[in-house]
NUNU-385443 format. One line per field, with one value per residue (C-alpha): residue in three letters; z, y, x. Coordinates in steps of 0.001 Angstrom, whole numbers, always signed. Layout:
<nodes>
resn = (ALA,...)
c3 = (Z,...)
c2 = (Y,...)
c1 = (X,...)
</nodes>
This chain:
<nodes>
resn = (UNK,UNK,UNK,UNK,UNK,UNK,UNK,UNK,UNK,UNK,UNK,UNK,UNK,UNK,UNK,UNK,UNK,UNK,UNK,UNK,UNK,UNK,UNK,UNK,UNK,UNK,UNK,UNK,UNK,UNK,UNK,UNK,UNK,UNK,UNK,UNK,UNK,UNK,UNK,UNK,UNK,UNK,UNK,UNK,UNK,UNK,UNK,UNK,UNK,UNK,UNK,UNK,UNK,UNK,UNK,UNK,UNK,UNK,UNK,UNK,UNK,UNK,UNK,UNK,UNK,UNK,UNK,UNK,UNK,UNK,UNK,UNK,UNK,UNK,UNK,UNK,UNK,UNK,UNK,UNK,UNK,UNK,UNK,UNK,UNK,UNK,UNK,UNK,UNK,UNK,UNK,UNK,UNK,UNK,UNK,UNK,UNK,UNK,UNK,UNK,UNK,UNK,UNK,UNK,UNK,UNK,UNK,UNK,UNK,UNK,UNK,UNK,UNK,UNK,UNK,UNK,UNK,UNK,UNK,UNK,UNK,UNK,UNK,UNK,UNK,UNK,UNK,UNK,UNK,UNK,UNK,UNK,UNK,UNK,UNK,UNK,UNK,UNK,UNK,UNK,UNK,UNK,UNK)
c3 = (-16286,-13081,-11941,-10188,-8634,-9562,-8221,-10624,-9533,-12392,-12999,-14445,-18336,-17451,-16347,-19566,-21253,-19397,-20110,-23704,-24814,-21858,-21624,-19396,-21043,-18384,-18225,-14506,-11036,-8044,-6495,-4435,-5904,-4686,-3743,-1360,+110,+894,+2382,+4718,+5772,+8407,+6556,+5285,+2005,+3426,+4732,+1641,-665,+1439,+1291,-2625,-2277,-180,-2798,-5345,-2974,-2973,-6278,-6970,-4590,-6156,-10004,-8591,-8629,-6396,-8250,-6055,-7457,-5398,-5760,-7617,-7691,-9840,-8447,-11535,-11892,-14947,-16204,-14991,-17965,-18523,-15485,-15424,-11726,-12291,-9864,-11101,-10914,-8876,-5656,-4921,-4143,-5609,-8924,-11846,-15263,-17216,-20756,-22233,-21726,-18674,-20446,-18179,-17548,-15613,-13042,-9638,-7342,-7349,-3935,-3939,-1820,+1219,+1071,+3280,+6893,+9074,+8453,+7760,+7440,+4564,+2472,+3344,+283,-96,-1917,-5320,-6891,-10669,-11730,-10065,-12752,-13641,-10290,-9559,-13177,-11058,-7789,-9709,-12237,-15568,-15787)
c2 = (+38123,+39480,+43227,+45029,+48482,+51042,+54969,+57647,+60847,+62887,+66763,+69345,+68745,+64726,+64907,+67370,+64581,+62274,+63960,+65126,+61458,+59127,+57942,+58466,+58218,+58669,+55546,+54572,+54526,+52730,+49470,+46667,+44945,+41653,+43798,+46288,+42875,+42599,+45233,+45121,+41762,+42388,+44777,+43637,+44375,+47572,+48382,+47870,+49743,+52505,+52632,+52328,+55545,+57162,+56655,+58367,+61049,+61812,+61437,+63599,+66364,+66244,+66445,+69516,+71478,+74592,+74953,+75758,+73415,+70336,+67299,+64676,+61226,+58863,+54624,+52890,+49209,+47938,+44474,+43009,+42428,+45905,+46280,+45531,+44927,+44578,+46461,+49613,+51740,+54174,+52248,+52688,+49303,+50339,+51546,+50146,+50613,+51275,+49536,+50591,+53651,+53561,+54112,+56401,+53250,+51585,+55304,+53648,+57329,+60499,+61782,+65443,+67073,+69329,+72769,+73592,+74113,+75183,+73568,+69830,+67906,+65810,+67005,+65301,+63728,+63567,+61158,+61568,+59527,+58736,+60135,+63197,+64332,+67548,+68720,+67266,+69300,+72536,+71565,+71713,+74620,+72376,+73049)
c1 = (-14949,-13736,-13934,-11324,-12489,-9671,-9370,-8322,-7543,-8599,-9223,-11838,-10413,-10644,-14118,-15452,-13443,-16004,-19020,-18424,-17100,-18583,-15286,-11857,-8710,-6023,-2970,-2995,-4736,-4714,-6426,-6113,-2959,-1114,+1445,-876,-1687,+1802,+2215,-331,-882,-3021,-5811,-9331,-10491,-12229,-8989,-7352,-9971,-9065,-5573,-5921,-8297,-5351,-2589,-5244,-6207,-2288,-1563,-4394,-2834,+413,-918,-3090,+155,-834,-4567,-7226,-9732,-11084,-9320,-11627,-11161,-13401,-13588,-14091,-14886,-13217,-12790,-9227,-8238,-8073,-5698,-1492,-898,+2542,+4644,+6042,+8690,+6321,+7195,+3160,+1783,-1445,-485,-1877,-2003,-5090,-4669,-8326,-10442,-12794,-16599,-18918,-20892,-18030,-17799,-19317,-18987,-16644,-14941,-14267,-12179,-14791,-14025,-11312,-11916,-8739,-5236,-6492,-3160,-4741,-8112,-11623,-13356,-16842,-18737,-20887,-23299,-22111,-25158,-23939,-21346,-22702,-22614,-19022,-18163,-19893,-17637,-14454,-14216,-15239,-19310)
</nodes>
């Protein structure tokens, strides 16, 4: 079966969901779709992992909704069967939809967003371990 690396930008309640039932129930991310590709036909695959990152990162910005907790988003790998690439409504070319819960198994890393430093235009993320849950539950507010 193939795997397909998806970004969810998820929040404090998401990741006590994560740690008190190993699981994340959320109904969409973002990933490297056919239609990303599309868009930009002349980025790489790193390029385009990052720019399905990016449309996390954002969505994660506007679901934060004036809190002052760190943005988190988790990269999952999930089987792509569990994945509908189909374009959406969204106009995002990385949306997906997520049609099974992501087990804590399938959590690769966490980027949280760096403590502010000046007027950044867009927030840094820095990278966790999966292993380092408990400490990304500290980070934002949920541990």
């Amino acid at each position: 079966m193939h795997q397909c690396r998806v970004y969810l930008p998820i929040d404090s309640d998401v990741i006590q969901m994560l740690l008190s039932t190993n699981e994340i129930r959320i109904p969409s991310g973002y990933a490297v779709t056919e239609w990303l590709e599309r868009a930009h036909p002349a980025e790489d695959e790193e390029g385009l992992e990052y720019l399905a990152l990016v449309a996390a990162r954002d969505a994660a910005v506007v679901a934060r909704d004036g809190s002052d907790r760190p943005l988190v988003v988790a990269a999952v790998d999930v089987d792509s069967d569990d994945v509908d690439t189909a374009p959406s409504t969204s106009g995002i070319a990385a949306y997906v939809a997520l049609l099974a819960p992501v087990g804590r198994r399938r959590v690769v890393a966490f980027h949280v967003e760096e403590p502010p430093a000046g007027s950044r235009a867009e927030p840094d993320l820095l990278w966790y371990d999966a292993t380092e849950v408990a400490e990304v539950a500290r980070l934002t507010g949920g541990g």
